[in-house]
TIVO-2410 file (N, C-alpha, C; in nm, 3 decimals):
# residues 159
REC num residu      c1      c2      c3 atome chaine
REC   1      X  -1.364  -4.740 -12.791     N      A
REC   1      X  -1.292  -4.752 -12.666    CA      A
REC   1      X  -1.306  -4.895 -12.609     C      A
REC   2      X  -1.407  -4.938 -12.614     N      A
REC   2      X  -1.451  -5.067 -12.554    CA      A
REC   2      X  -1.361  -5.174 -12.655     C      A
REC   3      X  -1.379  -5.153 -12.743     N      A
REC   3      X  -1.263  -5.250 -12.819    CA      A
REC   3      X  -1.094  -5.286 -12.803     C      A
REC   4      X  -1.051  -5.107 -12.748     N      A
REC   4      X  -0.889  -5.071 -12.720    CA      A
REC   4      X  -0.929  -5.183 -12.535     C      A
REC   5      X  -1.040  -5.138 -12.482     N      A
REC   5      X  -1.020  -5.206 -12.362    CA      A
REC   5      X  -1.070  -5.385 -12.373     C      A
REC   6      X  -1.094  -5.415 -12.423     N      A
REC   6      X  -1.106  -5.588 -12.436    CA      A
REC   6      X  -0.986  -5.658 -12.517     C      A
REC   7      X  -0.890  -5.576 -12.555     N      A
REC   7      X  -0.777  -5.642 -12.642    CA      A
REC   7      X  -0.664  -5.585 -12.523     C      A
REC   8      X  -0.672  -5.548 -12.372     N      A
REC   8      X  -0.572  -5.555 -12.311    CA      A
REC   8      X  -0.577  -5.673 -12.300     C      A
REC   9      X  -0.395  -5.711 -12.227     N      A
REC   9      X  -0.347  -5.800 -12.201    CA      A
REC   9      X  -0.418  -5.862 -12.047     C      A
REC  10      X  -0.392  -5.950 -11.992     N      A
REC  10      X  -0.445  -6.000 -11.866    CA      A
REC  10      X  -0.347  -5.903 -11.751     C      A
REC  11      X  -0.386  -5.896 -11.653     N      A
REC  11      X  -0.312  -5.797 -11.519    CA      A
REC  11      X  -0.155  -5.916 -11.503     C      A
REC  12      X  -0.208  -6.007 -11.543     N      A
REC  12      X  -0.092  -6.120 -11.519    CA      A
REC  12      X   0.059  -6.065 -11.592     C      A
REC  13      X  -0.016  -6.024 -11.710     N      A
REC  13      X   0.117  -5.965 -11.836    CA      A
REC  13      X   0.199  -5.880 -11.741     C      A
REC  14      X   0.151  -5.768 -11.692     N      A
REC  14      X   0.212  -5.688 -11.641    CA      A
REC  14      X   0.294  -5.716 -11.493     C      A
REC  15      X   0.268  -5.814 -11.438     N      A
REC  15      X   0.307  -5.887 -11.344    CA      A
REC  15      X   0.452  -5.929 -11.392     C      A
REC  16      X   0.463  -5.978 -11.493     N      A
REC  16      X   0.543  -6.055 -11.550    CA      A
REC  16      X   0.636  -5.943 -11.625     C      A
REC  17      X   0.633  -5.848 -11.662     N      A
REC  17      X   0.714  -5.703 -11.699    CA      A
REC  17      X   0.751  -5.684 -11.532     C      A
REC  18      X   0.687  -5.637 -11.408     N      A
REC  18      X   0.728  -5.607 -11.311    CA      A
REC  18      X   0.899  -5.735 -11.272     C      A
REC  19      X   0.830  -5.851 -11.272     N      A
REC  19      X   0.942  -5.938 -11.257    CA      A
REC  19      X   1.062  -5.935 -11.349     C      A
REC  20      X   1.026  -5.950 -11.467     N      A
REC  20      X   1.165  -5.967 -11.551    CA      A
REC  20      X   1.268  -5.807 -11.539     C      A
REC  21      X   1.165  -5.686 -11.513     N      A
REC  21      X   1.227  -5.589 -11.472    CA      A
REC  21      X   1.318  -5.576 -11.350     C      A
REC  22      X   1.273  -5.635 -11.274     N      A
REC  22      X   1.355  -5.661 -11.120    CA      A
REC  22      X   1.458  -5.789 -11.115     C      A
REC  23      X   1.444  -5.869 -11.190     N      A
REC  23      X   1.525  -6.021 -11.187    CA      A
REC  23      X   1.631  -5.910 -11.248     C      A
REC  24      X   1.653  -5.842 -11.392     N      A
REC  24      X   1.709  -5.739 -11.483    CA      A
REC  24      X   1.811  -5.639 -11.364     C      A
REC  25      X   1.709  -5.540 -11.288     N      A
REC  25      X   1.809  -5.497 -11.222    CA      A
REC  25      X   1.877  -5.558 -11.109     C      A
REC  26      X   1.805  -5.628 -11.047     N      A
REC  26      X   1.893  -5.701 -10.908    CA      A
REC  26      X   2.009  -5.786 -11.005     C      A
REC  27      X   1.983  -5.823 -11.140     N      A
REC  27      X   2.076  -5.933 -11.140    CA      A
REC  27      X   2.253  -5.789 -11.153     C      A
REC  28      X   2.202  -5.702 -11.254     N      A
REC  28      X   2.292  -5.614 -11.324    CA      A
REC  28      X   2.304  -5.530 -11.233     C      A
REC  29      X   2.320  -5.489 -11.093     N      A
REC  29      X   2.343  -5.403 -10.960    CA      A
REC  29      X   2.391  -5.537 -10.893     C      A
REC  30      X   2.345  -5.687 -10.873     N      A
REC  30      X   2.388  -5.741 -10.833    CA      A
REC  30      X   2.537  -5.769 -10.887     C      A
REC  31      X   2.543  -5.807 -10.955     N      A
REC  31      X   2.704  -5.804 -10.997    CA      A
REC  31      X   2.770  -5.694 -11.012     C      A
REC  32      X   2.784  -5.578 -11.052     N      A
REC  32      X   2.819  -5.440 -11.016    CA      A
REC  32      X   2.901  -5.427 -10.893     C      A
REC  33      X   2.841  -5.507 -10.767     N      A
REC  33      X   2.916  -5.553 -10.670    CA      A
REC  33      X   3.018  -5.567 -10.649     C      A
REC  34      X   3.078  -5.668 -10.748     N      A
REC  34      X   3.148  -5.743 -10.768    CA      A
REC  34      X   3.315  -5.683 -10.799     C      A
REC  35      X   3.293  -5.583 -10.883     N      A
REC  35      X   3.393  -5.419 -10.893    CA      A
REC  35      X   3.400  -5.365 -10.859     C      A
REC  36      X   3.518  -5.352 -10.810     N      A
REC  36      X   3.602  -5.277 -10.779    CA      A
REC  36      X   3.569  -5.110 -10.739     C      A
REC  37      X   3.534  -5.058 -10.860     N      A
REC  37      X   3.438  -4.930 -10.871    CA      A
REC  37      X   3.298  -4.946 -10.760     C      A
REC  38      X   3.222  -5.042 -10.813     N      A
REC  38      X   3.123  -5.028 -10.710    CA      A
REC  38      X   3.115  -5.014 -10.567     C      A
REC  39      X   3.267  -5.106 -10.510     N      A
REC  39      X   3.248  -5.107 -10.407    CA      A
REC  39      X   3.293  -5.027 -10.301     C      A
REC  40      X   3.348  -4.938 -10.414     N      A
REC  40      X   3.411  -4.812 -10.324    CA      A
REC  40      X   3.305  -4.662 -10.321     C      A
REC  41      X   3.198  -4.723 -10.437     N      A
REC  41      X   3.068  -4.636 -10.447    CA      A
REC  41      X   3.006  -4.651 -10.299     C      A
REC  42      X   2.977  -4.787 -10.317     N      A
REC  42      X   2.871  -4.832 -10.207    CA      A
REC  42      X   2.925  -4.816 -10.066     C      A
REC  43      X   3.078  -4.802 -10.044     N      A
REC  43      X   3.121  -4.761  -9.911    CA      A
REC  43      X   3.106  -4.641  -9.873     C      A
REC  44      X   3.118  -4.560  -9.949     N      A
REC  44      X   3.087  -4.405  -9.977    CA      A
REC  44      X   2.981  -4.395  -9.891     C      A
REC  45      X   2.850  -4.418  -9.909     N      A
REC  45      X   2.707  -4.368  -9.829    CA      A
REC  45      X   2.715  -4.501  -9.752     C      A
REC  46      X   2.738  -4.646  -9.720     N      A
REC  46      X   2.721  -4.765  -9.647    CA      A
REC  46      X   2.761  -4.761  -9.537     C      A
REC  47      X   2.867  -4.726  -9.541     N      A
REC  47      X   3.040  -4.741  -9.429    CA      A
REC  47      X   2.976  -4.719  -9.312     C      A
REC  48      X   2.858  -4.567  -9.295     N      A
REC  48      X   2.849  -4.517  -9.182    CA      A
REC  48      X   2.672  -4.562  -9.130     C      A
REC  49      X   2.666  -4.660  -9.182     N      A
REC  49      X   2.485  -4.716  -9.211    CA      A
REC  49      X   2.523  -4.814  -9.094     C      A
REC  50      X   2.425  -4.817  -9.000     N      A
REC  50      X   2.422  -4.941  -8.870    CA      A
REC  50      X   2.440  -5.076  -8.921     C      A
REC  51      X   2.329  -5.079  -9.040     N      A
REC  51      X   2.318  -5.222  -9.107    CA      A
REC  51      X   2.479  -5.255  -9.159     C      A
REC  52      X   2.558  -5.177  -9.177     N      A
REC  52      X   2.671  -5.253  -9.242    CA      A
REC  52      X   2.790  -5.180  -9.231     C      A
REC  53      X   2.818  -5.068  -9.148     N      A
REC  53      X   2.903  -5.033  -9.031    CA      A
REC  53      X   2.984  -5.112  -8.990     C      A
REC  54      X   2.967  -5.230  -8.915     N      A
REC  54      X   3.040  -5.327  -8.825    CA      A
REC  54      X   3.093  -5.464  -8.928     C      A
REC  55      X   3.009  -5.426  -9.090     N      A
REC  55      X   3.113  -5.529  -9.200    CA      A
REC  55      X   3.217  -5.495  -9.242     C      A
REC  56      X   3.253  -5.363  -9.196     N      A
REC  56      X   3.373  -5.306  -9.297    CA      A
REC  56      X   3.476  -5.337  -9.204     C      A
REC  57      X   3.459  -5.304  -9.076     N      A
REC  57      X   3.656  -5.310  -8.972    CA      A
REC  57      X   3.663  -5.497  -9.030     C      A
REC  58      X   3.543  -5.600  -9.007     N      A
REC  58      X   3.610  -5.702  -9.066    CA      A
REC  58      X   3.613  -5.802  -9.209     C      A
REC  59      X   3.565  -5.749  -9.305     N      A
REC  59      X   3.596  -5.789  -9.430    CA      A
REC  59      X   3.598  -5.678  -9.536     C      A
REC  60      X   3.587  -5.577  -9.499     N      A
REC  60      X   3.671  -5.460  -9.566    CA      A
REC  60      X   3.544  -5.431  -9.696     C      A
REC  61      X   3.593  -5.342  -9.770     N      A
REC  61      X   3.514  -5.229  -9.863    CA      A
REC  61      X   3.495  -5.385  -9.951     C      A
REC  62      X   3.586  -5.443 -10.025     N      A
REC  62      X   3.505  -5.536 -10.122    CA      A
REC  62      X   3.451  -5.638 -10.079     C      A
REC  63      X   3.424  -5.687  -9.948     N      A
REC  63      X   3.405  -5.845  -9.904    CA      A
REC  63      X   3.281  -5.775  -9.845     C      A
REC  64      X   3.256  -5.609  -9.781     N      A
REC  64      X   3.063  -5.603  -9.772    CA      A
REC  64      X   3.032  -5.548  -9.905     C      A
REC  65      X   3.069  -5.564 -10.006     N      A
REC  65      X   3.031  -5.515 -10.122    CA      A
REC  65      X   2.975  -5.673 -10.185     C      A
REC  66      X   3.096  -5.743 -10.213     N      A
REC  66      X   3.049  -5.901 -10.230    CA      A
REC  66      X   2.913  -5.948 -10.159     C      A
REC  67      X   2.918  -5.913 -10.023     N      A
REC  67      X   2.786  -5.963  -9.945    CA      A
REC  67      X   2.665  -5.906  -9.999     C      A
REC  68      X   2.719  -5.742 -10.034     N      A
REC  68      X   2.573  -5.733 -10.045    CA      A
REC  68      X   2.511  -5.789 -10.198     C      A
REC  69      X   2.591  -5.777 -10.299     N      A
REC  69      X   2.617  -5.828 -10.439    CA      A
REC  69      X   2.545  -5.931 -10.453     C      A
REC  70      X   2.593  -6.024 -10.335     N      A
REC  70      X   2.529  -6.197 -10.314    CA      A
REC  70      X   2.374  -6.221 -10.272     C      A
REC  71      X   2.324  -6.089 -10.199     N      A
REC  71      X   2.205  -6.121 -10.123    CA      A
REC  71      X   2.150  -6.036 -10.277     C      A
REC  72      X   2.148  -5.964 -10.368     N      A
REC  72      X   2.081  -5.892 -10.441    CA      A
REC  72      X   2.050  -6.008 -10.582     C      A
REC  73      X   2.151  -6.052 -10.564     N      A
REC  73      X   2.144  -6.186 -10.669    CA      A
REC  73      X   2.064  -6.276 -10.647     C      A
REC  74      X   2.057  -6.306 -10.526     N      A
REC  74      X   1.964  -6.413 -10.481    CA      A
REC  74      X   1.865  -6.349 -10.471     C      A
REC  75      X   1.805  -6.230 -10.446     N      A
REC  75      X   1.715  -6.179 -10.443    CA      A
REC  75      X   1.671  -6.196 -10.570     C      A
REC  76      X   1.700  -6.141 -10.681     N      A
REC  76      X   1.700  -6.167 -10.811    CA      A
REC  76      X   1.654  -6.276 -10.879     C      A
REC  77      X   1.736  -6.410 -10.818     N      A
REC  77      X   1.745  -6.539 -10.899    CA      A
REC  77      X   1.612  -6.600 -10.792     C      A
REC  78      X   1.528  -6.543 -10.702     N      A
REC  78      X   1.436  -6.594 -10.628    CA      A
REC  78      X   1.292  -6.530 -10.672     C      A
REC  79      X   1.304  -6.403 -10.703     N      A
REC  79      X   1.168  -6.288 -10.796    CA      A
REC  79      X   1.153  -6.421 -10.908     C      A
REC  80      X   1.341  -6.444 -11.025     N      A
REC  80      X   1.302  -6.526 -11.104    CA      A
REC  80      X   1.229  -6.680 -11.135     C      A
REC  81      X   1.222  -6.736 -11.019     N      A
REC  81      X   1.205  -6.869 -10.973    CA      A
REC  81      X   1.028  -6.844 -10.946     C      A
REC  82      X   1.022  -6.725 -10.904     N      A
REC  82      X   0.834  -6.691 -10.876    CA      A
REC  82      X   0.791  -6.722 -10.987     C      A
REC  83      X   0.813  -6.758 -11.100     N      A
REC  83      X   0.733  -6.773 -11.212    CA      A
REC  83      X   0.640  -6.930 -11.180     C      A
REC  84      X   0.741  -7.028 -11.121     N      A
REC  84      X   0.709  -7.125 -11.110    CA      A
REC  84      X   0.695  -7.168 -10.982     C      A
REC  85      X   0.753  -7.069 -10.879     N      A
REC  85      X   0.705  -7.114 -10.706    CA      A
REC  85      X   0.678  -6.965 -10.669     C      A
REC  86      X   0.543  -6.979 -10.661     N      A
REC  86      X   0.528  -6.838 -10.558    CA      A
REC  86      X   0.594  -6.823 -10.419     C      A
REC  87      X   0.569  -6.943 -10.390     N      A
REC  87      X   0.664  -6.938 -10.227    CA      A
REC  87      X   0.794  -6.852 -10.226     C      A
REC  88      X   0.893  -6.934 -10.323     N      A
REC  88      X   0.985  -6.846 -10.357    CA      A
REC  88      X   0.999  -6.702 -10.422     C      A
REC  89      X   0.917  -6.672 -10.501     N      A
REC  89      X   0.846  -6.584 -10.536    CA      A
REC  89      X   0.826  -6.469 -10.401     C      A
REC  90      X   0.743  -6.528 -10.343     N      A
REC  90      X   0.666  -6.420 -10.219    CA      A
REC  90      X   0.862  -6.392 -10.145     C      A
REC  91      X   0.923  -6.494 -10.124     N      A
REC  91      X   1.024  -6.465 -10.066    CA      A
REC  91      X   1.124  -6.387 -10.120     C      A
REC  92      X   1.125  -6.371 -10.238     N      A
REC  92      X   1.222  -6.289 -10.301    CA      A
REC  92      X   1.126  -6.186 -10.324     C      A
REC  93      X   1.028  -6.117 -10.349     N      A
REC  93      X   1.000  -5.964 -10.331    CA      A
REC  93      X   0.982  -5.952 -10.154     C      A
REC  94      X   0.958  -5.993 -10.114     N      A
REC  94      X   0.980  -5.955  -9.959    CA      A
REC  94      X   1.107  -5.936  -9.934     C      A
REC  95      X   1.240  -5.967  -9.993     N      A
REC  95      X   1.395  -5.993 -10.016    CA      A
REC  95      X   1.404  -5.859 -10.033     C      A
REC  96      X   1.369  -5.798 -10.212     N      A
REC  96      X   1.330  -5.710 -10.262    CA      A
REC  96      X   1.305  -5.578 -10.182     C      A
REC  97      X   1.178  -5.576 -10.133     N      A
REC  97      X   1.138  -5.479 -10.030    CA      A
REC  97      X   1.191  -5.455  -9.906     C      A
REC  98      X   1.256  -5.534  -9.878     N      A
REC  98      X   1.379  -5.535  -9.745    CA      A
REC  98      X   1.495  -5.474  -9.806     C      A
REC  99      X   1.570  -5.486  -9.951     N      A
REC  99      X   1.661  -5.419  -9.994    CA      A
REC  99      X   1.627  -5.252  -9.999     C      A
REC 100      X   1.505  -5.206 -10.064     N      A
REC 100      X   1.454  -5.101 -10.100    CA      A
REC 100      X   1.468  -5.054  -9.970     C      A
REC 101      X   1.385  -5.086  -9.890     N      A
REC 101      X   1.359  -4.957  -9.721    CA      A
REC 101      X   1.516  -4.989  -9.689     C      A
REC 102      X   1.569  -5.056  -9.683     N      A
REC 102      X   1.724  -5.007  -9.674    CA      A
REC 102      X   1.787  -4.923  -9.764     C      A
REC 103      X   1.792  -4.900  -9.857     N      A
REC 103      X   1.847  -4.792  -9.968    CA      A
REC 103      X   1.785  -4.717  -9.881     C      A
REC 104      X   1.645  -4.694  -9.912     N      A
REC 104      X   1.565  -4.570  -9.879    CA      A
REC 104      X   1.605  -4.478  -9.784     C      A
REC 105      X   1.673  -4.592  -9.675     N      A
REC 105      X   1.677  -4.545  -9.497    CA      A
REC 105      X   1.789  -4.460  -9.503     C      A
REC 106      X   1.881  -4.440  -9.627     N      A
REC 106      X   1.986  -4.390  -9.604    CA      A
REC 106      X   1.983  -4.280  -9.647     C      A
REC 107      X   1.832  -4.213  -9.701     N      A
REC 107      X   1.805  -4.064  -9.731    CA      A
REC 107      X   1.809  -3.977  -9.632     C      A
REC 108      X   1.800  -4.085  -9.459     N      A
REC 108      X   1.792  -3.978  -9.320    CA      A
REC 108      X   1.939  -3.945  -9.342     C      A
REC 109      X   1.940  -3.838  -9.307     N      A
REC 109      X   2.087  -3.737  -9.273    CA      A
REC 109      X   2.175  -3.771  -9.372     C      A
REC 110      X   2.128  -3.780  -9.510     N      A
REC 110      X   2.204  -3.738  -9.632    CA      A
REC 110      X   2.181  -3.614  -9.675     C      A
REC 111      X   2.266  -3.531  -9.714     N      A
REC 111      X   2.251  -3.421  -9.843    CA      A
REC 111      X   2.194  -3.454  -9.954     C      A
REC 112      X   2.081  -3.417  -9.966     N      A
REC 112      X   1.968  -3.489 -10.049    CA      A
REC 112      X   1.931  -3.367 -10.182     C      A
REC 113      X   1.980  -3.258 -10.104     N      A
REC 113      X   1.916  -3.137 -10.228    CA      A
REC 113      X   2.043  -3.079 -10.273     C      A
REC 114      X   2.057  -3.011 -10.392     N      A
REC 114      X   2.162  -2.969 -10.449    CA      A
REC 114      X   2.238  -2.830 -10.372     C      A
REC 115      X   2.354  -2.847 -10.306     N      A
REC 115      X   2.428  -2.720 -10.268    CA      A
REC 115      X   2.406  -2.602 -10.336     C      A
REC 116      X   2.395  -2.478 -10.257     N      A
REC 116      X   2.353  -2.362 -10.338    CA      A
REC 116      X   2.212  -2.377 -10.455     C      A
REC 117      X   2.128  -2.419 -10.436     N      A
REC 117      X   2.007  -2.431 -10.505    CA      A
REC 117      X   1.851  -2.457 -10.449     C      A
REC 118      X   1.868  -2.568 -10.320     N      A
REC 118      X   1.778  -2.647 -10.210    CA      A
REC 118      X   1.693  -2.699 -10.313     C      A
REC 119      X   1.594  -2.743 -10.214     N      A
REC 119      X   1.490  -2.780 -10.295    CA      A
REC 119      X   1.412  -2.740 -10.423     C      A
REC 120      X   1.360  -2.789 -10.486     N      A
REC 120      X   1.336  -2.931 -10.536    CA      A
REC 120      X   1.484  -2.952 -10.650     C      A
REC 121      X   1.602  -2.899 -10.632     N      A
REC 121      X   1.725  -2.982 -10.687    CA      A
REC 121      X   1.792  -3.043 -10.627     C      A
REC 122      X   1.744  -3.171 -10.666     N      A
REC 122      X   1.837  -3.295 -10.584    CA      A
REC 122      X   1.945  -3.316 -10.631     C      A
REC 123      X   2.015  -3.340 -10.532     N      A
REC 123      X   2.209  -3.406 -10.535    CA      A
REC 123      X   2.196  -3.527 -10.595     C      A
REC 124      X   2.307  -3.594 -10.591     N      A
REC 124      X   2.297  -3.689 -10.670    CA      A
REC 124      X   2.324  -3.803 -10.590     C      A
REC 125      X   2.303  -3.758 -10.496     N      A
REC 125      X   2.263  -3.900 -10.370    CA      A
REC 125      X   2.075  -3.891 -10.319     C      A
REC 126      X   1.977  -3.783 -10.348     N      A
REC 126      X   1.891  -3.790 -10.380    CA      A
REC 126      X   1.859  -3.845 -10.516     C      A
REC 127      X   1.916  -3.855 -10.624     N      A
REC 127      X   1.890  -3.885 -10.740    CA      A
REC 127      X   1.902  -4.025 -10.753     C      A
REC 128      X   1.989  -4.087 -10.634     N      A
REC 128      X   2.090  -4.260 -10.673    CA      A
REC 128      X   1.937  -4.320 -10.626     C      A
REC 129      X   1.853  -4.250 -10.474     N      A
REC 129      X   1.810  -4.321 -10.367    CA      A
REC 129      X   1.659  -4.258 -10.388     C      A
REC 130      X   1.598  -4.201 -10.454     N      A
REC 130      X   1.505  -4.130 -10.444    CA      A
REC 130      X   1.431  -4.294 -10.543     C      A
REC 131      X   1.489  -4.288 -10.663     N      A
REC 131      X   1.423  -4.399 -10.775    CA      A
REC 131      X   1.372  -4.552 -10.685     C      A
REC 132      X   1.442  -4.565 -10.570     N      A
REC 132      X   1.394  -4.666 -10.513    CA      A
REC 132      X   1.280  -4.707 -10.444     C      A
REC 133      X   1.216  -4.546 -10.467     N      A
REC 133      X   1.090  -4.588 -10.402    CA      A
REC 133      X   0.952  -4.655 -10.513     C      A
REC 134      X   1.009  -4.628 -10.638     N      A
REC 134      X   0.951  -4.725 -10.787    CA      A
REC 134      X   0.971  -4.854 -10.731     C      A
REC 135      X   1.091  -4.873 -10.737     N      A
REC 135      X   1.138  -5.026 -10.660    CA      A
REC 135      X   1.118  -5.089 -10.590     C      A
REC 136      X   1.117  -5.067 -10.496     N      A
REC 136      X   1.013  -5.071 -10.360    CA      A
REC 136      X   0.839  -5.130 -10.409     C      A
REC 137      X   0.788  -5.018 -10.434     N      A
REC 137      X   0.650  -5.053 -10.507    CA      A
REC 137      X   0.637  -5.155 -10.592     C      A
REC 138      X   0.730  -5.209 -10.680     N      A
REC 138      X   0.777  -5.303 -10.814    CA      A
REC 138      X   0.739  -5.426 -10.711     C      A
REC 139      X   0.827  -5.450 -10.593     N      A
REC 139      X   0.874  -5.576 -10.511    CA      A
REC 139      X   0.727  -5.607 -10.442     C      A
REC 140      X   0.625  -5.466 -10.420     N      A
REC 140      X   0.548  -5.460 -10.345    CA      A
REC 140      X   0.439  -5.537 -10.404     C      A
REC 141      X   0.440  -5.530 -10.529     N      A
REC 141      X   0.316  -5.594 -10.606    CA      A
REC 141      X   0.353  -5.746 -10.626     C      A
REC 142      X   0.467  -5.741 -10.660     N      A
REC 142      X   0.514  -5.906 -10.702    CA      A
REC 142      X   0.488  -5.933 -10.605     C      A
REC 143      X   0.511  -5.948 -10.422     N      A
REC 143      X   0.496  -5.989 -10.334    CA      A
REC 143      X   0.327  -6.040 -10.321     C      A
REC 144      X   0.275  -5.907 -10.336     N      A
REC 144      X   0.134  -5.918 -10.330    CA      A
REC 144      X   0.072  -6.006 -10.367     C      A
REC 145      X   0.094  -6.052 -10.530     N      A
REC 145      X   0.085  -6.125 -10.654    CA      A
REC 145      X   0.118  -6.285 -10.602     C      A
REC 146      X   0.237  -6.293 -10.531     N      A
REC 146      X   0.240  -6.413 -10.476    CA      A
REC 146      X   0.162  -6.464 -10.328     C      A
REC 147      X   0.162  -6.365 -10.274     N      A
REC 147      X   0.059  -6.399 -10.153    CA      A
REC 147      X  -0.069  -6.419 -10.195     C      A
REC 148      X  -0.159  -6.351 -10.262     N      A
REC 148      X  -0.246  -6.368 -10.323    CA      A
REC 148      X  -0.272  -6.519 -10.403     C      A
REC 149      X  -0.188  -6.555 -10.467     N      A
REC 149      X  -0.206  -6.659 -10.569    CA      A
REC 149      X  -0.173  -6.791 -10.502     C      A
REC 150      X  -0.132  -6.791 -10.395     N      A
REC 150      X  -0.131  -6.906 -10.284    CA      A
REC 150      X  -0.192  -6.899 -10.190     C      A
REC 151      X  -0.244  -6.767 -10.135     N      A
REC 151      X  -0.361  -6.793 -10.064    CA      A
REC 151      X  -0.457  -6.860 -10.121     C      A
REC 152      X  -0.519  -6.804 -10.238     N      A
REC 152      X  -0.651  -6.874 -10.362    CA      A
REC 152      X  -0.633  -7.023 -10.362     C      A
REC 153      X  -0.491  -7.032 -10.395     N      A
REC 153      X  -0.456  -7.196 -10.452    CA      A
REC 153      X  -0.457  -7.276 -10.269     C      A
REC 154      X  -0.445  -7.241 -10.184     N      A
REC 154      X  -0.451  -7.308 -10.069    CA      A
REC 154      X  -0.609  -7.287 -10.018     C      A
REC 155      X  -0.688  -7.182 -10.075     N      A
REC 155      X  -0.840  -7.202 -10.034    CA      A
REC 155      X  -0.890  -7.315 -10.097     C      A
REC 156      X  -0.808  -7.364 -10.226     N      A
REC 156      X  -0.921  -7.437 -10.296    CA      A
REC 156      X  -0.870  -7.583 -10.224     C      A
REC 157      X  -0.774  -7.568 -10.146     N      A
REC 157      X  -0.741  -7.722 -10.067    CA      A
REC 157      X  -0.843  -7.743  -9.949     C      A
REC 158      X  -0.946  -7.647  -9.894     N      A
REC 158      X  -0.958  -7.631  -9.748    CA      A
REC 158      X  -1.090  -7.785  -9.787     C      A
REC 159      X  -1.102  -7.827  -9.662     N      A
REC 159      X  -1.237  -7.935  -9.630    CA      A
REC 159      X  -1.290  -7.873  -9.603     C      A
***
């Protein structure tokens, strides 16, 4: 056993699976956006959401679809940039985790369990929004990972 445990990888490895996993989906949901299809998905449960309610009377189903497309990308292309700036880094899973509790928020006063069945069979708007709380957690560590690793690197500056 002691052998299977001294030939793991460093906690760092897995750090680095968390990121390329999230750069992966923000980039491929980020563009998803971008169609046509998506954005008539995402109006579906959005339209009636506070956060993005008041985008639709003025740039309509694909222009808050684009918006949000744009902030998930950058979210994305900023997790990816943590490799080499935590700053940016810390800012894009904090990006991250601001996307997630928004998905999340939209489980209040959804139909979440399957008609004629209840609980524990979820609909498939429990099924879209439930996975985000992995996600959430994913953004939570990278964040961590970067606060952490610039706090250290700014202790070793102190007089």
């Amino acid at each position: 056993m002691r052998k299977i445990l001294n030939g793991l990888p460093p906690q760092t490895f897995a750090i680095g699976a968390l990121r390329w996993s999230m750069v992966f989906i923000f980039a491929f949901f980020g563009v998803a956006k971008f169609a046509s299809y998506e954005a008539e998905g995402v109006a579906g449960i959005a339209m009636h959401h506070p956060l993005f309610a008041w985008m639709y009377p003025l740039i309509g189903v694909q222009g808050t679809s684009n918006v949000i497309g744009t902030i998930e990308l950058t979210t994305g292309g900023l997790i990816a940039l943590g490799l080499w700036s935590h700053r940016l880094g810390l800012l894009g899973g904090m990006m991250g985790m601001g996307t997630f509790l928004v998905t999340l928020s939209f489980s209040f006063g959804a139909s979440l369990w399957e008609d004629g069945f209840g609980f524990p069979f979820m609909g498939s708007t429990a099924q879209f929004l439930f996975k985000d709380a992995v996600l959430l957690a994913a953004c939570l560590a990278l964040t961590l990972h970067a606060g952490h690793t610039l706090r250290q690197r700014d202790a070793g500056f102190a007089v």
